[in-house]
C-alpha positions in Angstrom: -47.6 -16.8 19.6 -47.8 -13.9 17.2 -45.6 -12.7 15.0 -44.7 -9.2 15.0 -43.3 -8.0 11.6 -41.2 -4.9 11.6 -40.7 -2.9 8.4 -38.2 -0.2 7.8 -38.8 2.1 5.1 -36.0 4.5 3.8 -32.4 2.5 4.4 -32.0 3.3 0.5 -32.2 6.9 1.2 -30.3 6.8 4.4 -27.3 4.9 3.4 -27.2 7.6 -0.1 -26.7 10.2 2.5 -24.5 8.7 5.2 -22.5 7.7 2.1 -22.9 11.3 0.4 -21.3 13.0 3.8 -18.3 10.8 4.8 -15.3 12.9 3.8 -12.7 10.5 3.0 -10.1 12.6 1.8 -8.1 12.4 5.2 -8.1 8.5 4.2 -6.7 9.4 0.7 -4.1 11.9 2.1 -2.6 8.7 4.4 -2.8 6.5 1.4 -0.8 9.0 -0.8 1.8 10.1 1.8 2.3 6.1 2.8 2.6 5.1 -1.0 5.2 7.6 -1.4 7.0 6.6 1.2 7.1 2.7 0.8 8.0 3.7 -2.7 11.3 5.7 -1.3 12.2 3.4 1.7 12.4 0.7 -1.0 14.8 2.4 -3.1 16.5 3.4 0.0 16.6 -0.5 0.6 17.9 -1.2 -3.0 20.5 1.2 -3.0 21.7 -0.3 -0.1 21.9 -4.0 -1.1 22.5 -4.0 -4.8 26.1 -2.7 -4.6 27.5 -5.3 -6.6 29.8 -4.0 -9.6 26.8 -5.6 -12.1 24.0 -3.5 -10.3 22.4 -0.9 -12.7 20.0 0.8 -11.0 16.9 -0.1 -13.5 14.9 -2.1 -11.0 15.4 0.7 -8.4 13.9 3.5 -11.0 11.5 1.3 -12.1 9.9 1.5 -7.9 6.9 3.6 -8.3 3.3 4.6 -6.5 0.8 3.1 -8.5 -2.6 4.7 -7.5 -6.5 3.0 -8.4 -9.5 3.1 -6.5 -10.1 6.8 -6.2 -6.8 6.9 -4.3 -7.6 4.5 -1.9 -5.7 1.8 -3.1 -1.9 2.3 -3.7 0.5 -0.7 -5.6 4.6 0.0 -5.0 6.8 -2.5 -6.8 9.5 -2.7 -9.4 8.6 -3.3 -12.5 11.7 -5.4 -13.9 11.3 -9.3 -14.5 14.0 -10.5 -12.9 13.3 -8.2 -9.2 11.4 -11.7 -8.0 15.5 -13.1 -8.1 17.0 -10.1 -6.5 14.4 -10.4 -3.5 14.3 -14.1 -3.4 17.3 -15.3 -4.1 18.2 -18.3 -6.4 20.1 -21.0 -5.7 23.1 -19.7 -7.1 22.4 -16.4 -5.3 21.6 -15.0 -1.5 18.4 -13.6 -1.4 18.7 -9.7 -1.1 15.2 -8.5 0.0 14.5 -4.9 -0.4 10.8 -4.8 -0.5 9.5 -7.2 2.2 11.5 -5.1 4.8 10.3 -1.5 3.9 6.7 -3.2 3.8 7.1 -4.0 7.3 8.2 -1.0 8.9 5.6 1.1 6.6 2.5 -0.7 6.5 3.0 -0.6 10.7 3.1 3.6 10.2 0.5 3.1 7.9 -1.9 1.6 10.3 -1.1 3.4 13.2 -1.9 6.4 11.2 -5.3 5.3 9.9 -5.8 4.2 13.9 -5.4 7.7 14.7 -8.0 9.3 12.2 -10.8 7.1 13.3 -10.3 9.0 17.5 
């Protein structure tokens, strides 16, 4: 039985231009608009739920968009220590999650979305 061998010459150059024509600023524009809005729907979320007469409103300002990766990657979070507590709960105190829930109804939108750009 012989062996056929098969050699392909140019992948280098091909991938440099399939990569040199995608135009992935549709992607970025999802990845903004949903890291501004799972930013807000969490404040949303905290103003709602931290009513108590202690409640400051320093981990709700601290919630920002956070954006690396050429804008493809987006980090929303509060930035105060003690937010793991508020969202958690102790056991001296209910669990009050803020976060977790806008997450869930976002990253869904977010998906969908991302679903539609690849039609």
């Amino acid at each position: 039985m012989l062996a056929k061998i098969v050699k392909i010459e140019g992948l280098d150059e091909l991938q440099a231009g399939l990569k040199g024509r995608m135009n992935l600023s549709p992607v970025i524009d999802v990845v903004k608009k949903h890291g501004a809005q799972l930013s807000s729907r969490t404040q949303s979320n905290m103003q709602a739920a931290y009513t108590h007469g202690y409640s400051t409103g320093r981990t709700r300002r601290s919630v920002k968009p956070i954006f690396s990766d050429a804008g493809m990657t987006v980090s929303v979070g509060p930035t105060t220590d003690y937010f793991p507590y508020l969202e958690f709960g102790t056991r001296f105190m209910n669990a009050m999650p803020t976060l977790k829930p806008a997450f869930d109804v976002q990253s869904q939108m977010f998906i969908n979305e991302l679903k539609r750009l690849m039609q």
